[in-house]
C-alpha positions as CSV (number, residue, x, y, z in Angstrom):
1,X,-3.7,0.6,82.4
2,X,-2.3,4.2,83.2
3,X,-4.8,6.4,84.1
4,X,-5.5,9.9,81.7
5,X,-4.6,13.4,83.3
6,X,-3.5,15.8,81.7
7,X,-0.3,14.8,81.2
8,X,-1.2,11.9,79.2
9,X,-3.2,14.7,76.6
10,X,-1.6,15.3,73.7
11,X,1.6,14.9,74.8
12,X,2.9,12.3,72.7
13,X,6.5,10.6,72.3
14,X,7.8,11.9,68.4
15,X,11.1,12.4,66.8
16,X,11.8,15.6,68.5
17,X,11.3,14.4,71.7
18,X,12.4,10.9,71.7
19,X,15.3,8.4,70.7
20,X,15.9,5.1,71.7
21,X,18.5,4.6,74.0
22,X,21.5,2.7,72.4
23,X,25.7,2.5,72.8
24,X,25.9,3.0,69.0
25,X,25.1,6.5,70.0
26,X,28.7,7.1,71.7
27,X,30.6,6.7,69.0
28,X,28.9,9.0,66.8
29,X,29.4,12.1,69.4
30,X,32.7,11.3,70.2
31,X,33.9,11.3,66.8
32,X,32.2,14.7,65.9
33,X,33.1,16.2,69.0
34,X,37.1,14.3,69.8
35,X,37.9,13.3,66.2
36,X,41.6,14.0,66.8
37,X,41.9,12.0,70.0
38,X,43.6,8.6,70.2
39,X,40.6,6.3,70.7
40,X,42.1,2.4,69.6
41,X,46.1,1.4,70.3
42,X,47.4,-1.9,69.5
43,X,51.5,-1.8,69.0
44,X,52.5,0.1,66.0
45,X,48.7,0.6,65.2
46,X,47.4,3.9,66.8
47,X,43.7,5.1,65.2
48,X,41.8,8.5,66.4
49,X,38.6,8.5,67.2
50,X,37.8,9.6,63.1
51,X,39.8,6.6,62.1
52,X,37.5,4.2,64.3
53,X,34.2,5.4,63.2
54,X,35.1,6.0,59.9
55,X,36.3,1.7,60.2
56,X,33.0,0.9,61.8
57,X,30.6,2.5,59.1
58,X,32.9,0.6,56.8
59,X,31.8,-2.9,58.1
60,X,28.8,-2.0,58.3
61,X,28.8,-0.7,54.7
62,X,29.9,-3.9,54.0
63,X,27.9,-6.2,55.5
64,X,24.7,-4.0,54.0
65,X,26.4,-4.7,51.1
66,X,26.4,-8.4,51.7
67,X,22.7,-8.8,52.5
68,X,23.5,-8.9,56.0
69,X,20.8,-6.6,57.8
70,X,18.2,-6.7,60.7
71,X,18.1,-9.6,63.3
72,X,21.1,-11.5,61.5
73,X,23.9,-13.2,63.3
74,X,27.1,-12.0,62.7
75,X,30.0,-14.0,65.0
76,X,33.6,-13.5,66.0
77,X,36.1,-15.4,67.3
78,X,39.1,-13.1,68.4
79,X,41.6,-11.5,70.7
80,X,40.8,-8.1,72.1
81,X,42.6,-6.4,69.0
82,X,40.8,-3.7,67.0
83,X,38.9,-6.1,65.1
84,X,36.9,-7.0,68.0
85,X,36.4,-3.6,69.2
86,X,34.8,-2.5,65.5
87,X,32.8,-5.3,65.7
88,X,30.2,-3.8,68.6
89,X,29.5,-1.5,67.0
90,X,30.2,-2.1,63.2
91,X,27.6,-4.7,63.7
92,X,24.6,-3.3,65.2
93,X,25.0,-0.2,63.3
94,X,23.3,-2.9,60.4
95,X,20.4,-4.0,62.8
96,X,22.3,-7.0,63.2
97,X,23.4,-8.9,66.5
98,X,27.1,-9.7,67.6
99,X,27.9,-13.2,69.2
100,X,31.6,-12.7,70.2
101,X,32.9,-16.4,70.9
102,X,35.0,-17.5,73.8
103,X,38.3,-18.4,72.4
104,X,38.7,-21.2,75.1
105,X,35.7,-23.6,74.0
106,X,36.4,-26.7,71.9
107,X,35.4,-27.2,68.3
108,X,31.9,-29.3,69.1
109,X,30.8,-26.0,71.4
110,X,31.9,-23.3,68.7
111,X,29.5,-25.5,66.0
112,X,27.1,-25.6,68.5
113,X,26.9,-21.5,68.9
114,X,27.2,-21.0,65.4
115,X,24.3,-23.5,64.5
116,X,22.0,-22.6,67.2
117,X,22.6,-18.7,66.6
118,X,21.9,-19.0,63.0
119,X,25.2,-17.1,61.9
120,X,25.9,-15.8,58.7
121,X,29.1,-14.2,58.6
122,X,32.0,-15.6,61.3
123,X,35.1,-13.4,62.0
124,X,38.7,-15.2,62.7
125,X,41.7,-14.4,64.3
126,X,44.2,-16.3,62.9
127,X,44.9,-17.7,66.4
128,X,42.0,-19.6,66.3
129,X,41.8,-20.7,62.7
130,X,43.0,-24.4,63.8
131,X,39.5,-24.8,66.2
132,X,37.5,-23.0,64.5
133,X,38.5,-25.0,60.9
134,X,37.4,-28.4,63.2
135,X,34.1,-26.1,63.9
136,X,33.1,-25.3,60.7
137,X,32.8,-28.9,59.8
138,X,30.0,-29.2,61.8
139,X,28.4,-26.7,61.0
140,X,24.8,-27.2,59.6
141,X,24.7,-24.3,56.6
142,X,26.4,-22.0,54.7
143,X,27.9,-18.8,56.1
144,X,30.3,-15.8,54.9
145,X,33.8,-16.4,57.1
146,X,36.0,-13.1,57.2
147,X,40.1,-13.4,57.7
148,X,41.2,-11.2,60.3
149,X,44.7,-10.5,59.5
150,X,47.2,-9.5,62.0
151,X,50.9,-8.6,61.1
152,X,52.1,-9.2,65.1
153,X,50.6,-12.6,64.9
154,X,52.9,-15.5,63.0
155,X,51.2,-18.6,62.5
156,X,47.2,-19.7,61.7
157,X,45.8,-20.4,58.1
158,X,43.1,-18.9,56.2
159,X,40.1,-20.2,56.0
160,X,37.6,-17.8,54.6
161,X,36.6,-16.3,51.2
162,X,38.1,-12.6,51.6
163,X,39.5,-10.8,54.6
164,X,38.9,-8.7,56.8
165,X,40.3,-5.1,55.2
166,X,39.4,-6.4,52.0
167,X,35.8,-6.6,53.5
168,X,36.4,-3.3,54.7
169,X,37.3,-1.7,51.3
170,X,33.9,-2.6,49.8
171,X,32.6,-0.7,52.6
172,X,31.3,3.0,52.3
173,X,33.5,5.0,54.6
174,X,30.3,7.6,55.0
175,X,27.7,4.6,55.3
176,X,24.5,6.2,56.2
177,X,23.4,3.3,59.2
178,X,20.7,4.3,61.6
179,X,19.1,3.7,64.9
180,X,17.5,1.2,66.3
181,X,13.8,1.2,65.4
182,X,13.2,0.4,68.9
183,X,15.7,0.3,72.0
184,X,14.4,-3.2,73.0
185,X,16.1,-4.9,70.0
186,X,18.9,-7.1,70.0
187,X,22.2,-6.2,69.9
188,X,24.2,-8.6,71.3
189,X,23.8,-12.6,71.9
190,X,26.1,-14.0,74.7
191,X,26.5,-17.9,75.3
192,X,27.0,-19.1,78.9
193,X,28.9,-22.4,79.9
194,X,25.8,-24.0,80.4
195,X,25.3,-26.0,83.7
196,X,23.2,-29.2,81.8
197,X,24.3,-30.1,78.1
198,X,24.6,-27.1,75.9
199,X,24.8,-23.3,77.0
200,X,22.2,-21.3,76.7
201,X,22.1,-18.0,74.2
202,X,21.6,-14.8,76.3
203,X,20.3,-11.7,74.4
204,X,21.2,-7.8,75.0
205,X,19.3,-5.1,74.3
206,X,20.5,-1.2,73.0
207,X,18.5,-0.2,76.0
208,X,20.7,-2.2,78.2
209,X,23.7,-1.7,76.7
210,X,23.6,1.9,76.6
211,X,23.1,1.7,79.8
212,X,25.1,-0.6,81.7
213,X,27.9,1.3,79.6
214,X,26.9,4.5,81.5
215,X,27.1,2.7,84.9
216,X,30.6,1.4,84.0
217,X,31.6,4.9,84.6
218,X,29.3,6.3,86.8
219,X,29.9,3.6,89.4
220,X,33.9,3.2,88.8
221,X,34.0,7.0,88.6
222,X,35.9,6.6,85.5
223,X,37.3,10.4,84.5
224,X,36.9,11.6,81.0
225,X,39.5,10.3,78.1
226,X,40.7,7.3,80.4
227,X,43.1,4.9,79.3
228,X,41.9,1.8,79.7
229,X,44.0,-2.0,79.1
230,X,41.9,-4.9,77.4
231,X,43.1,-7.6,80.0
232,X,39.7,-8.5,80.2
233,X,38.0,-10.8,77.0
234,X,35.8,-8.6,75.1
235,X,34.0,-12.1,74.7
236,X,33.1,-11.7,78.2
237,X,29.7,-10.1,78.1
238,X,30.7,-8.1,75.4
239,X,34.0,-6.9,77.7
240,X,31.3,-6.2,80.7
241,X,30.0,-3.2,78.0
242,X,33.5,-1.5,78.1
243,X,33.8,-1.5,73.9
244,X,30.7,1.2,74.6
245,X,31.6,2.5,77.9
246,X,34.9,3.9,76.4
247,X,33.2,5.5,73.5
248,X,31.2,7.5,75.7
249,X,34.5,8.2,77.5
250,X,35.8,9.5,74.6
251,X,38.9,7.2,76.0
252,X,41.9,4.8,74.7
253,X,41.5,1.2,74.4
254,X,44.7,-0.2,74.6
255,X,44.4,-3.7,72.7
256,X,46.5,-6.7,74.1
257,X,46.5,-10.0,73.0
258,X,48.5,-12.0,75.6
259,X,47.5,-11.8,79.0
260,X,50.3,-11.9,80.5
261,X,52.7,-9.7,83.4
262,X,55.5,-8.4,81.2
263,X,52.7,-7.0,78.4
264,X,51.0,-5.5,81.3
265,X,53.4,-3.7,83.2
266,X,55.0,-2.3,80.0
267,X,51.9,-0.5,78.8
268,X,51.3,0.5,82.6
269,X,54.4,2.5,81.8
270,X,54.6,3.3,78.0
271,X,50.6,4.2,77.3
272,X,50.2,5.3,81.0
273,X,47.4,2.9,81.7
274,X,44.7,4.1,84.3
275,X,42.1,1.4,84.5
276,X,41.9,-2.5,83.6
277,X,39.3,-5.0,84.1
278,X,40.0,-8.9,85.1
279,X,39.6,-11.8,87.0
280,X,41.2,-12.9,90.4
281,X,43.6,-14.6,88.3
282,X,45.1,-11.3,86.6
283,X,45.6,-9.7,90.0
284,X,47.0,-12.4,91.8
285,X,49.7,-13.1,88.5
286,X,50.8,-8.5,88.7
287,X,51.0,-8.9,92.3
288,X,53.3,-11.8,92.2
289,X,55.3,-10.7,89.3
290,X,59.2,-10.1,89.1
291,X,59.3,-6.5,91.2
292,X,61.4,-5.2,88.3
293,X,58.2,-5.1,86.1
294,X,56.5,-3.0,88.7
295,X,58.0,0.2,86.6
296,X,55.2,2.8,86.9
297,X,54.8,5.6,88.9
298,X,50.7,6.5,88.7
299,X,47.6,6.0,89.8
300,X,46.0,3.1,88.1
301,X,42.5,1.4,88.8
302,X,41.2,-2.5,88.6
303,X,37.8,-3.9,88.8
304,X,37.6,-7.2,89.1
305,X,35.1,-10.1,89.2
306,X,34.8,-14.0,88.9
307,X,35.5,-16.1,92.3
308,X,35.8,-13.6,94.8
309,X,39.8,-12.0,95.1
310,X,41.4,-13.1,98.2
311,X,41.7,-10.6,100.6
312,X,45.6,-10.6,100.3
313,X,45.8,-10.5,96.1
314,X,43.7,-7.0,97.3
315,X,46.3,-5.6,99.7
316,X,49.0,-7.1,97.6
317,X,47.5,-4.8,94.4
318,X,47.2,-1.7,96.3
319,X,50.2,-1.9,98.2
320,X,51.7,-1.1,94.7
321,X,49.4,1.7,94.0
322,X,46.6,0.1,91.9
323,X,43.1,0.6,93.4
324,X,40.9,-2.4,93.9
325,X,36.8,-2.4,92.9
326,X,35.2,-5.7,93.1
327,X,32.2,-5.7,91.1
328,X,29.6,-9.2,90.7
329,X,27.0,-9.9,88.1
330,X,26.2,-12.7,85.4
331,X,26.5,-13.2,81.8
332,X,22.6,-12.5,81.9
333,X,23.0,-9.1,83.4
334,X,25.4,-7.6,80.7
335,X,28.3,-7.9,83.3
336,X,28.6,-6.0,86.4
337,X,25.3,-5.5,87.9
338,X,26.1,-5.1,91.3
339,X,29.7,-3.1,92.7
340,X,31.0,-2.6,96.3
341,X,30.8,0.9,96.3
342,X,33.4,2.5,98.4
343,X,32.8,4.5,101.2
344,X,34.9,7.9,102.3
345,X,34.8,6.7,105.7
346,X,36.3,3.5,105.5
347,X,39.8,4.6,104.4
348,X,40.8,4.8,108.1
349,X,40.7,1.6,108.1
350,X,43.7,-0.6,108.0
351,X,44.8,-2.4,105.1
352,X,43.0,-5.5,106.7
353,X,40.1,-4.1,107.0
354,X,39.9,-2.8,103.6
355,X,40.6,-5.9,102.0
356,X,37.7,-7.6,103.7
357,X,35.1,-5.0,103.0
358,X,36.5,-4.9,99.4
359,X,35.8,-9.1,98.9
360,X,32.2,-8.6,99.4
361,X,30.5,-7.8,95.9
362,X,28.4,-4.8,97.0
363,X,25.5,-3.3,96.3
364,X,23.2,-2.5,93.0
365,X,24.3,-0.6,89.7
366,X,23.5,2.8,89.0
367,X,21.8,1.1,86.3
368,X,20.0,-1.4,88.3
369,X,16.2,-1.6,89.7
370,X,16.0,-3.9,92.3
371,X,18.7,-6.3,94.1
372,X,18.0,-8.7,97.2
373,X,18.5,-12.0,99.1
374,X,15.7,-13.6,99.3
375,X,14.3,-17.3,100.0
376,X,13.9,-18.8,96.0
377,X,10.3,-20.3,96.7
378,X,8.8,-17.8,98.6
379,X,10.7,-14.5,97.2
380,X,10.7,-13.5,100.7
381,X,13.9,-11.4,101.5
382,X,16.1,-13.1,104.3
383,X,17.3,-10.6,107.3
384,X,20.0,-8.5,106.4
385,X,22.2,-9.9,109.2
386,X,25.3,-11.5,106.9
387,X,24.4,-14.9,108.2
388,X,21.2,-15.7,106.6
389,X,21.7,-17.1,103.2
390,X,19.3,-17.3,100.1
391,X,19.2,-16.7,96.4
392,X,20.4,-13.7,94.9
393,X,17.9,-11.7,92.5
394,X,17.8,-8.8,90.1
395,X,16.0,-6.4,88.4
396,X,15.7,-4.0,85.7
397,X,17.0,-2.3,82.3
398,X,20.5,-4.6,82.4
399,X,18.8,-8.1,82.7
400,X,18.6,-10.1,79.7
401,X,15.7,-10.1,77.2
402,X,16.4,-13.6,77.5
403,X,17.4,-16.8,76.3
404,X,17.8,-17.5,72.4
405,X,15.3,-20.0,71.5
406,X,14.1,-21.2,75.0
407,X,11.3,-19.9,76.8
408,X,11.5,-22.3,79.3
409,X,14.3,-21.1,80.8
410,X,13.6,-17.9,80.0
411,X,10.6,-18.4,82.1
412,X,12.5,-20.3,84.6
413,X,14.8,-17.6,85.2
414,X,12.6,-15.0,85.6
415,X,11.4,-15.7,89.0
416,X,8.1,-13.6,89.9
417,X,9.0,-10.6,88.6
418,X,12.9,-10.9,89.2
419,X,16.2,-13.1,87.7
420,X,17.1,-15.8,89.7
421,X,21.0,-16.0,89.4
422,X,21.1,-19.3,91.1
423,X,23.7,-18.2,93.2
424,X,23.5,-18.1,97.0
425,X,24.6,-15.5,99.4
426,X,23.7,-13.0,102.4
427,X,23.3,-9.9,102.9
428,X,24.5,-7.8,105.7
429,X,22.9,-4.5,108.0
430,X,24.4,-2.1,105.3
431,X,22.5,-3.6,102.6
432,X,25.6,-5.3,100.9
433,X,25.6,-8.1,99.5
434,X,28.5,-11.4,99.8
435,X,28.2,-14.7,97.7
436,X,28.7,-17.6,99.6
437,X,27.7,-20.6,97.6
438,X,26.7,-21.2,93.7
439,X,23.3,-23.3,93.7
440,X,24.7,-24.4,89.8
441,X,27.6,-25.7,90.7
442,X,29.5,-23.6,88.6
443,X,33.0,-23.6,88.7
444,X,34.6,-20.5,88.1
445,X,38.3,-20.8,86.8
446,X,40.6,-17.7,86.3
447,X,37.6,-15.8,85.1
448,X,36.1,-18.7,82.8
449,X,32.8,-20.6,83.9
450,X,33.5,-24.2,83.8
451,X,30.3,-26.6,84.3
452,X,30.6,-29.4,86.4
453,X,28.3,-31.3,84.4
454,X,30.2,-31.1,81.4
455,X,33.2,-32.1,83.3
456,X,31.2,-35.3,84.7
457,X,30.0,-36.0,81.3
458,X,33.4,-36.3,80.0
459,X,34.7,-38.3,83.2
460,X,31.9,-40.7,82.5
461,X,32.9,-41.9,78.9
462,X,36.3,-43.2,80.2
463,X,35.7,-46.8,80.0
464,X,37.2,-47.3,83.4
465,X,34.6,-45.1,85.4
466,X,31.8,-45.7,87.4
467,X,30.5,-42.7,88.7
468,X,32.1,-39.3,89.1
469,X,31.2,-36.1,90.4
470,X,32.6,-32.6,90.1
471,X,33.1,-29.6,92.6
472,X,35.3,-26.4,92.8
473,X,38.3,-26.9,94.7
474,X,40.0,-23.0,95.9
475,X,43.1,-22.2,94.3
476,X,45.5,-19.3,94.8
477,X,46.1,-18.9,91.4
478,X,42.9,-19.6,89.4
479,X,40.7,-18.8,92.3
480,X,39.0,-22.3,92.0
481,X,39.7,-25.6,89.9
482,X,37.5,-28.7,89.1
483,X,38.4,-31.4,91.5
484,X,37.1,-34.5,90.5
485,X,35.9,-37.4,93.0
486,X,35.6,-40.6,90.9
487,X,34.6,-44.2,91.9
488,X,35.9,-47.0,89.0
489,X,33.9,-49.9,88.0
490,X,35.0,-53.8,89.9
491,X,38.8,-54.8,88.5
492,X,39.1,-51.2,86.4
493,X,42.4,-49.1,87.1
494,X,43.0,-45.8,86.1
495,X,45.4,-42.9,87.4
496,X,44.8,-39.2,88.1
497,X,47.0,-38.3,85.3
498,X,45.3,-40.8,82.9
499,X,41.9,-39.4,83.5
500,X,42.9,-35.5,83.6
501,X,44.6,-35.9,80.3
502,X,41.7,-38.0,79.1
503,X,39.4,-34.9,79.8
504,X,42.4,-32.6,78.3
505,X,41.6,-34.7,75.1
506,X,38.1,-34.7,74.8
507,X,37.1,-31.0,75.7
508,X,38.9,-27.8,76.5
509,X,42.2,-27.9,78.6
510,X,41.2,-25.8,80.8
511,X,37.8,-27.6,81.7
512,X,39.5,-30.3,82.7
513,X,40.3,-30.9,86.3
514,X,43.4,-30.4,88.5
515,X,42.8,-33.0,91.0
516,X,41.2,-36.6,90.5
517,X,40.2,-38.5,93.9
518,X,39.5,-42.2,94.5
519,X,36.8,-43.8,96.2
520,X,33.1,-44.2,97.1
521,X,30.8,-41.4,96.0
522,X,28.6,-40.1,99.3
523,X,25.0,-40.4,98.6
524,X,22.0,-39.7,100.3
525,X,19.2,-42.7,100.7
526,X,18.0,-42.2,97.4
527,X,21.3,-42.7,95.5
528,X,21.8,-38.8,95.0
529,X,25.6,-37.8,95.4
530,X,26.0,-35.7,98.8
531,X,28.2,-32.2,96.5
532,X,28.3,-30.5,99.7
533,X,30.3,-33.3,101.5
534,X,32.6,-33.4,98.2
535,X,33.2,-29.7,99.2
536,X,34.1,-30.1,102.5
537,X,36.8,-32.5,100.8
538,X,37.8,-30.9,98.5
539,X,38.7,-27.8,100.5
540,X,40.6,-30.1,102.6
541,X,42.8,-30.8,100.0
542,X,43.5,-27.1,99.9
């Protein structure tokens, strides 16, 4: 209890003196104060920053309109086009919460999310009409699904009751929304792969948000009215809080819907792109692109995160004049948590040298408390000597509320007083940190977590397997792929490309693994698979 002084005396929080802390907040300066500037581009569609608000307080007009309202569910499945960029904050501006869906799950998992989230209203790109029209089959009650149209897009069917601008022209174009009651509420729900069975529903806060938005900036020194490319999902954490971030920026988000080079490099050059987000993956597909794409003549910026880059994707990106941050966090802490800042003093350093400082993940966010290495039983923080491994933890204002409808893990994750990520790593005399080992066994796949579990599971149902097991294999292009090691039951045959298209049947292709082995499974004396020998394999096979 906080002792009385007199400070505490009639001094009270009130409206004059305090507001809770949320991203919806961005918008609404920067479209009083930069209505004229260019704030959404997607091809032939260009919006100012009026245009965009002005869109938003129509959804949420309509969705008010709808009798959707405080704690509801309100899904999307889409590209990063300007759809999905209304959405976060179109949404919330109701009191409702956003689940953006990963485009890359299956039908079963997309039920799943929508079921266990309760939805009422889904958004669809016409791109994933075909999955999610397999989805809504399975899905256990009645909900509102919206039509997003898109006249670069050929292909996709209709599945919903009206569309998207239609929903937008019920809307009030000067819908009076408000702020959160309080800054601890929902805004956003985010599902992870899940390492056993189902993934698990991971909740944002406006408090969080707002803040890890701020931090985006701060920490990637992002210079007002950036122009920034959506190579990165805005699925992903909510596009690692960049839909806000770029608010307060007061910048241009360039929509794309193909990751892919040419796409790239041509906005480099015709909407003068300075920053980009994206995986390994992304990098390592620019910096081996035709050199007659590499048509640009400024400074641009990347952060990237997933399986850590390899130190020559690095030199390879800034050799061509694009400036490398490597940034770590989890799904539970809104994104980047952690970034290796840059020092002055390291620029004399060769290109080398660079690369291998860069490949470490770094040190806290602006925006968050507490970061260590530290034994998971004891909580005890291991020597900072970059040998010593343990479990990295965090926290502060950009970890989770938690997870949707399970307080055991929620509990389980929050580890005395900090989040356990489950992953393993050191930390050295500077007090950065490097990951070295994921204690979930979660594969990480151009950007996308992939759950060996899940992969197992599937492996299992083949009527010619015994027992399978499931590790990350490196890969220069995807930074890591499932490899599978399967034993097959007495008189059984199977081939490698039997079994990976089997898995390319029953869950999402890119799940499924690269690479089956043959043979006997090592196990320890109680029948328990050895993973770490697997490794060792598997990296052979490199």
């Amino acid at each position: 209890m906080a002792l009385s002084s007199i400070y505490t005396r009639e001094l009270d929080k009130c409206r004059a003196n305090f507001t809770p802390l949320t991203p919806l907040s961005f918008i609404e300066r920067t479209a009083q104060v930069y209505p004229d500037y260019p704030s959404v581009v997607y091809g032939e569609r260009r919006y100012s920053w009026a245009e965009t608000y002005t869109r938003c307080r129509r959804l949420a007009g309509a969705l008010t309109a709808r009798g959707i309202g405080q704690g509801n569910t309100v899904s999307i499945i889409a590209a990063n086009i300007p759809e999905m960029y209304e959405a976060h904050f179109g949404v919330p501006m109701v009191g409702a919460v956003l689940n953006a869906i990963n485009t890359r799950l299956d039908a079963a998992i997309i039920a799943f999310i929508l079921n266990h989230a309760e939805a009422k209203v889904l958004l669809v790109d016409p791109e994933f009409s075909g999955v999610v029209k397999e989805a809504l089959k399975q899905v256990d009650h009645d909900l509102l699904v919206i039509d997003i149209e898109d006249a670069s897009f050929e292909g996709g069917e209709k599945l919903g009751e009206l569309t998207y601008d239609a929903l937008l022209a019920e809307g009030d174009p000067e819908f009076d929304w408000s702020l959160p009651s309080d800054e601890w509420d929902a805004i956003t729900l985010n599902y992870t792969s899940g390492t056993t069975g189902n993934p698990k529903g991971v909740v944002y806060h406006h408090r969080g948000a707002a803040l890890n938005a701020q931090s985006d900036l701060l920490d990637w020194d992002m210079p007002k009215h950036a122009t920034y490319l959506w190579t990165l999902p805005m699925f992903h954490c909510n596009g690692w809080c960049f839909p806000w971030a770029m608010a307060a920026n007061a910048g241009v988000s360039v929509c794309l819907r193909a990751v892919r080079a040419e796409p790239i490099y041509a906005a480099f050059k015709d909407e003068k792109v300075t920053h980009f987000c994206g995986a390994p993956i992304v990098l390592n597909m620019l910096a081996h692109a035709p050199d007659e794409l590499k048509d640009f003549d400024h400074q641009i910026k990347v952060m990237t995160a997933g399986a850590p880059p390899p130190a020559a994707v690095i030199e390879a990106m800034e050799a061509m004049g694009v400036e490398v941050t490597h940034v770590y966090g989890l799904t539970e802490t809104y994104g980047p948590s952690v970034v290796c800042a840059w020092k002055d003093e390291w620029n004399t350093k060769d290109a080398q040298e660079r690369a291998a400082l860069k490949v470490r993940q770094g040190v806290r966010y602006s925006a968050l408390s507490g970061l260590m290495v530290a034994d998971p039983e004891t909580l005890e923080p291991v020597p900072a000597d970059g040998e010593t491994m343990g479990e990295i933890f965090m926290q502060g204002n950009v970890v989770m509320k938690g997870y949707l409808k399970n307080p055991e893990a929620t509990d389980k994750a929050f580890n005395g007083g900090w989040f356990a990520s489950g992953d393993l790593g050191v930390m050295y005399p500077d007090g950065y940190i490097a990951l070295k080992d994921r204690s979930k066994d979660i594969i990480i796949s151009g950007g996308e977590n992939i759950s060996s579990v899940e992969v197992e599971g599937t492996l299992y149902k083949h009527p010619a397997v015994m027992e399978a097991a499931v590790v990350a294999r490196p890969d220069e292009k995807w930074g890591e792929t499932p490899c599978a090691f399967v034993e097959l039951k007495p008189d059984a045959t199977a081939t490698e490309a039997e079994l990976i298209a089997f898995c390319r049947d029953n869950m999402a292709h890119f799940k499924a693994p690269k690479k089956v082995v043959f043979g006997t499974l090592p196990k320890t004396s109680t029948g328990k698979i050895q993973k770490f020998v697997l490794r060792d394999q598997a990296r052979a096979l490199t």
